[in-house]
C-alpha positions in Angstrom: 66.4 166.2 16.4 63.4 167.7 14.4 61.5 165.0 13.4 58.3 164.7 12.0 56.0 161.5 12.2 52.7 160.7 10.6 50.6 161.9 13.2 51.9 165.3 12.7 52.9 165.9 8.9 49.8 167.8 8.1 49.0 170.5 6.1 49.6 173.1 8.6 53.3 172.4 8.7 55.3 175.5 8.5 58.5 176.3 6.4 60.8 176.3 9.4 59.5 172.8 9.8 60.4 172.0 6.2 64.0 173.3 6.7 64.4 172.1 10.6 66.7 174.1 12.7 70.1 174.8 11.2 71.9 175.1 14.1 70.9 171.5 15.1 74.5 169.9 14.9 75.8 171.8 17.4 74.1 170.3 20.3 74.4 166.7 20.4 75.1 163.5 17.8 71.4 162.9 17.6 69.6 165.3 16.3 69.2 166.4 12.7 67.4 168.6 10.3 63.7 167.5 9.0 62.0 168.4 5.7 58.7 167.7 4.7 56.2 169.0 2.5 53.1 171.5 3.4 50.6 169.4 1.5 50.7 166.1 2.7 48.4 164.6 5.2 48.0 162.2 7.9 46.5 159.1 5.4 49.3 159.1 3.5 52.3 157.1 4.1 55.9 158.8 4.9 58.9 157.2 4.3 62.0 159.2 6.1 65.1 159.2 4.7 67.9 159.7 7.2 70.9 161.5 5.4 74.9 161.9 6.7 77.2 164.5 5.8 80.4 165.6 7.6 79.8 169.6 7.1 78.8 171.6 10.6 74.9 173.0 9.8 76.5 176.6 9.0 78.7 175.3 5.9 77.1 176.4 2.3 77.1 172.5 1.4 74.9 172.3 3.8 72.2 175.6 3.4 72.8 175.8 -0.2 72.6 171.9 -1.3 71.6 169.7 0.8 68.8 171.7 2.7 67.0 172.8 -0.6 67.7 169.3 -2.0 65.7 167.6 0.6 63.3 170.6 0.6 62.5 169.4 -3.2 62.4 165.8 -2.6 59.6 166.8 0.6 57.7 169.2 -2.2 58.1 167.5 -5.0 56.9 163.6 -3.2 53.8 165.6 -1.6 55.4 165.2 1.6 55.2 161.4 1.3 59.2 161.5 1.6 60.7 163.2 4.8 64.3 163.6 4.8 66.3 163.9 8.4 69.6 165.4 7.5 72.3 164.9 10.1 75.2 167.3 9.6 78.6 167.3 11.3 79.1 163.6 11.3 76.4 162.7 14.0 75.3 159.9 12.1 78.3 158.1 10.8 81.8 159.0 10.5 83.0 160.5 7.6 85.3 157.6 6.3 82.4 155.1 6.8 80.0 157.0 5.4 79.8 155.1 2.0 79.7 151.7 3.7 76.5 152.8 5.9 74.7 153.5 3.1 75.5 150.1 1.4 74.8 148.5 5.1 71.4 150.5 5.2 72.4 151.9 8.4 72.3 155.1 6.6 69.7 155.9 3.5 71.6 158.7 2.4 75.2 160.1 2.8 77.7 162.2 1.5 81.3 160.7 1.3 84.7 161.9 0.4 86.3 159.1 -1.5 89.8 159.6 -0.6 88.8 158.7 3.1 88.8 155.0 2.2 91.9 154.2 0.9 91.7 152.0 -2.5 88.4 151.4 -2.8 87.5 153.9 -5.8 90.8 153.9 -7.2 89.5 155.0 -10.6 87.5 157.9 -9.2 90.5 159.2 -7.8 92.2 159.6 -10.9 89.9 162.2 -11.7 91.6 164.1 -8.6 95.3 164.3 -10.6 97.0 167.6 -10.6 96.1 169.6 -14.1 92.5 168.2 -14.7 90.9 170.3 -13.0 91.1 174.5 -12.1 87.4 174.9 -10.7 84.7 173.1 -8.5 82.3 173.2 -11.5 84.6 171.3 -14.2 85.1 168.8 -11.8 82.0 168.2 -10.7 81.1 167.9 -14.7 84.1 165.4 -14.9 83.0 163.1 -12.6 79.4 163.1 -13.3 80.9 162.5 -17.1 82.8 160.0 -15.8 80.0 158.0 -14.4 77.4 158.2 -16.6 79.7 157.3 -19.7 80.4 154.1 -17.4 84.6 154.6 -16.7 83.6 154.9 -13.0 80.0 153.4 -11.8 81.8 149.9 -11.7 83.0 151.4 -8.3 79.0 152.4 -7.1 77.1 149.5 -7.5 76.4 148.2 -4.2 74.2 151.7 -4.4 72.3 154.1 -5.6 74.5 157.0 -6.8 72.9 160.1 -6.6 74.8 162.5 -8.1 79.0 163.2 -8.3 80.3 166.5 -6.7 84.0 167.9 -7.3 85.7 170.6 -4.7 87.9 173.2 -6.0 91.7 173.0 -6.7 93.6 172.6 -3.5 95.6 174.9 -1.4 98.5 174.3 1.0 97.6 176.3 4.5 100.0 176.5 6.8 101.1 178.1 10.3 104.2 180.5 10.3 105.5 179.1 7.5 105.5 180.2 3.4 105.6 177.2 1.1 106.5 178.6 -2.3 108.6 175.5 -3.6 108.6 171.7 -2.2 112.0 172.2 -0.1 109.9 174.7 2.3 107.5 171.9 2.9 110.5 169.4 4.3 110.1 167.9 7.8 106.7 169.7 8.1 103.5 167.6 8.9 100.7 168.6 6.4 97.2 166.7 6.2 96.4 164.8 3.6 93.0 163.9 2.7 94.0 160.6 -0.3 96.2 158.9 -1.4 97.4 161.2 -4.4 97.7 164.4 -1.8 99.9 161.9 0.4 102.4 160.8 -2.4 102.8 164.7 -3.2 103.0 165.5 0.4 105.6 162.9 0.7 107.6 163.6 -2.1 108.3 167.1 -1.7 109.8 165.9 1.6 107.0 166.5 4.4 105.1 163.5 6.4 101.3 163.4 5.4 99.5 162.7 8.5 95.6 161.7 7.5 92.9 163.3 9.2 89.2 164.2 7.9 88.2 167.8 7.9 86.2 167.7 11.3 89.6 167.2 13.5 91.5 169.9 11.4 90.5 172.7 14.1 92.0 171.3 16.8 94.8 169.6 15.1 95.7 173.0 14.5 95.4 174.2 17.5 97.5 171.4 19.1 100.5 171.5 16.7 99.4 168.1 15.9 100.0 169.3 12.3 101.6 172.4 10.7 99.5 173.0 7.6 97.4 170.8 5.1 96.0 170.0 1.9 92.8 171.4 1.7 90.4 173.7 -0.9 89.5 177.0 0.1 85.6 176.2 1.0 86.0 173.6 3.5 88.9 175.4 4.6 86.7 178.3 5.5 83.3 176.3 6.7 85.7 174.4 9.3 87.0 177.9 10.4 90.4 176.3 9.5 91.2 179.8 8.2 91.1 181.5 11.2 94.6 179.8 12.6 96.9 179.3 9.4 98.0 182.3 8.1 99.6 181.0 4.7 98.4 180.1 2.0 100.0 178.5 -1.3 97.4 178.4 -4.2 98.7 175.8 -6.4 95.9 173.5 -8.1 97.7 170.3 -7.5 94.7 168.0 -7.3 90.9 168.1 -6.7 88.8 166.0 -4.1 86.0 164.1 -5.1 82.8 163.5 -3.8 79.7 161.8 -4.1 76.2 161.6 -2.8 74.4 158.2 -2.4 71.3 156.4 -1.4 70.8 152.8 0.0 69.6 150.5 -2.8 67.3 148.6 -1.1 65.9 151.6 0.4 65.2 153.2 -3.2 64.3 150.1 -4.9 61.3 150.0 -1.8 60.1 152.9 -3.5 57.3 153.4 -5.8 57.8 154.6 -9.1 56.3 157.8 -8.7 58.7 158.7 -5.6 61.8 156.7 -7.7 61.1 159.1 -10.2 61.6 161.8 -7.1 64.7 161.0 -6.4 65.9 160.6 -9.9 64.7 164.1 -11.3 67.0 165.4 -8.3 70.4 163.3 -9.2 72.5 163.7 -12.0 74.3 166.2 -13.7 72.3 169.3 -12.7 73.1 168.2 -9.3 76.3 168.0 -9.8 77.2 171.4 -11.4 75.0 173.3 -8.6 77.5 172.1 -5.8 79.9 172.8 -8.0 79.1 176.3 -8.7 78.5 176.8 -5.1 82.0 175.3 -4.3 83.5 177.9 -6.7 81.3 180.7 -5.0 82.6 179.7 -1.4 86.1 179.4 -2.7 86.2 183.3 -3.9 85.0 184.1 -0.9 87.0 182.5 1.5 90.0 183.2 -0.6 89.3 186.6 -0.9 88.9 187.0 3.4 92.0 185.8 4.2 93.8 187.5 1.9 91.9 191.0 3.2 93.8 189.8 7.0 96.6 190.0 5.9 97.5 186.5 5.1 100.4 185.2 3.2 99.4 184.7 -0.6 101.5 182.8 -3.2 100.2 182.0 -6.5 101.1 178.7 -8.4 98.4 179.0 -11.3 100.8 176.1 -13.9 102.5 173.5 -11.4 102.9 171.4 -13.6 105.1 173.2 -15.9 107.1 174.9 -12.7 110.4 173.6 -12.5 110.3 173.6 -9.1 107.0 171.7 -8.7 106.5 170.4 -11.9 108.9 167.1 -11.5 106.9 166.4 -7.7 103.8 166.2 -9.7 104.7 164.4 -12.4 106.0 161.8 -10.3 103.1 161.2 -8.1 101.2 161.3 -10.9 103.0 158.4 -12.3 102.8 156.9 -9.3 99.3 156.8 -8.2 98.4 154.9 -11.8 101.0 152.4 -11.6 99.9 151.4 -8.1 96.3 151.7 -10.0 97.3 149.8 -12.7 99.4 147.1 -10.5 95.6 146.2 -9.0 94.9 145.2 -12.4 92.4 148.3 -13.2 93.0 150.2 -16.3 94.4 153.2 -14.9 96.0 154.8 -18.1 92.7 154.1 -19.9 90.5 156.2 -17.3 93.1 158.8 -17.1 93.0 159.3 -20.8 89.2 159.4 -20.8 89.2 162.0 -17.7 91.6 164.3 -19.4 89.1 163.9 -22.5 86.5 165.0 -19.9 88.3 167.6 -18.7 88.4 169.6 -22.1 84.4 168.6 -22.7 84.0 170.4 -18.7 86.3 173.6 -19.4 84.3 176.7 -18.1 
């Protein structure tokens, strides 16, 4: 771990210091990234923010987010706020993620909502199939969705940073071409929430949950033949580099959100509060988006150049063939919603509202 203490955040630090070593999360569960500014000195007090994610130190997320975030927050505090990123799950795992940070165990962290199972059930409607087509209207949905209040109900044991919405997913698979729902029957695809699971297990395969990091060998082990996943994570995990087929069908979008500790950003003073809060929000939100998008072209675009099986679903839900599988997880996801005595129908109204407002 790169870490940088009082005695030795002075003015002579260098950028490389600022942006740690990327290729820290490779070597052991320890060490981490640190960021701190060139102008502060040894009199002035450092807080260090310790932040999680679940993407390996070579993933865009990670170089193109959450490195030049922290590199702000460093600049823009004077260096009197260090952040110590910890990529590939070496600080918490990627289903606890969201608890740490409540806990305080972890002041900052990235988590994938679907990884804990009903606890941000109206998030997740956001994720139903036909909302969404890119990385950047969901990301603008969700960060809609929590600042008109239809969502933050679910957030306030923290600090929300800012919402973040992948691209559309895509069935991978090994060997075999899944063009309608009775080519996905007795396969074993990953699912990464409950939506993806009730449209796995519809069309008549067996969703087996699994976060991103275990894909790889999954893969490898014929643990699983294919799964749900969109095309940038697909491609940081080198996931892309075993399955070979590849149905683009937009049947539902993960969420994701970035958050602090509350405690830890109510310690604060106002002028580093205000820090953190010029760097949340919307704009935020639409630049992982937009680099999301940007990751998913490109990915897309290399497997196809291999050689790689390519079938094109761009309107499920008006396919015959997978229209009446979507419909009906749909439908079931918000009555399970709505049994839990949440308004369900109501949020799903205002997130297809949003999703016309977010249209790119």
């Amino acid at each position: 771990m790169t870490t940088v203490t009082k005695r030795k955040l002075t003015a002579g630090i260098t950028l490389a210091a600022l942006m740690g070593i990327t290729g820290c999360s490779q070597q052991s569960a320890t060490e981490a990234t640190s960021t701190a500014d060139t102008t502060a000195t040894s009199s002035q007090e450092v807080t260090t923010l310790r932040l999680s994610h679940f993407w390996p130190s070579t993933a865009a997320m990670h170089t193109e987010v959450v490195e030049p975030w922290a590199q702000k927050i460093a600049e823009e505090s004077d260096g009197r706020l260090l952040v110590e990123i910890y990529p590939s799950a070496s600080l918490s795992k990627p289903d606890v993620t969201y608890d740490s940070i409540a806990k305080g165990t972890v002041d900052i962290g990235i988590q994938v909502p679907g990884y804990i199972n009903g606890r941000f059930p109206l998030t997740q409607v956001a994720e139903l199939p036909g909302l969404s087509n890119t990385a950047g209207q969901m990301s603008c949905m969700l960060q809609k969705l929590y600042d008109d209040g239809d969502i933050s109900s679910e957030y306030e044991d923290t600090k929300l940073l800012f919402m973040i919405g992948a691209g559309p997913s895509v069935i991978h698979s090994i060997d075999t071409a899944i063009r309608t729902p009775a080519d996905m029957k007795g396969l074993r695809i990953r699912r990464p929430s409950d939506i993806a699971g009730n449209i796995i297990e519809i069309a008549g395969a067996s969703p087996v949950g699994l976060p991103a990091s275990d894909l790889y060998t999954s893969l490898q082990r014929g643990v699983i033949d294919g799964m749900s996943l969109p095309w940038s994570p697909a491609g940081s995990f080198r996931l892309t580099e075993i399955v070979n087929n590849h149905t683009n069908m937009p049947i539902y979008s993960s969420a994701l959100l970035m958050a602090m500790n509350k405690d830890k950003y109510n310690s604060l003073p106002d002028d580093l509060k205000k820090v953190i809060d010029d760097n949340s929000g919307v704009s935020m939100a639409m630049a992982a988006g937009e680099m999301f998008d940007k990751e998913d072209s490109k990915f897309r675009a290399e497997s196809k150049a291999k050689g790689d099986v390519m079938i094109d679903i761009p309107d499920p839900l008006n396919d015959p063939n997978w229209g009446p599988v979507l419909k009906e997880a749909t439908q079931k996801y918000l009555n399970d919603v709505e049994a839990a005595g949440l308004d369900a129908q109501g949020t799903y109204q205002k997130a297809q509202a949003a999703s016309t407002a977010c249209e790119t």
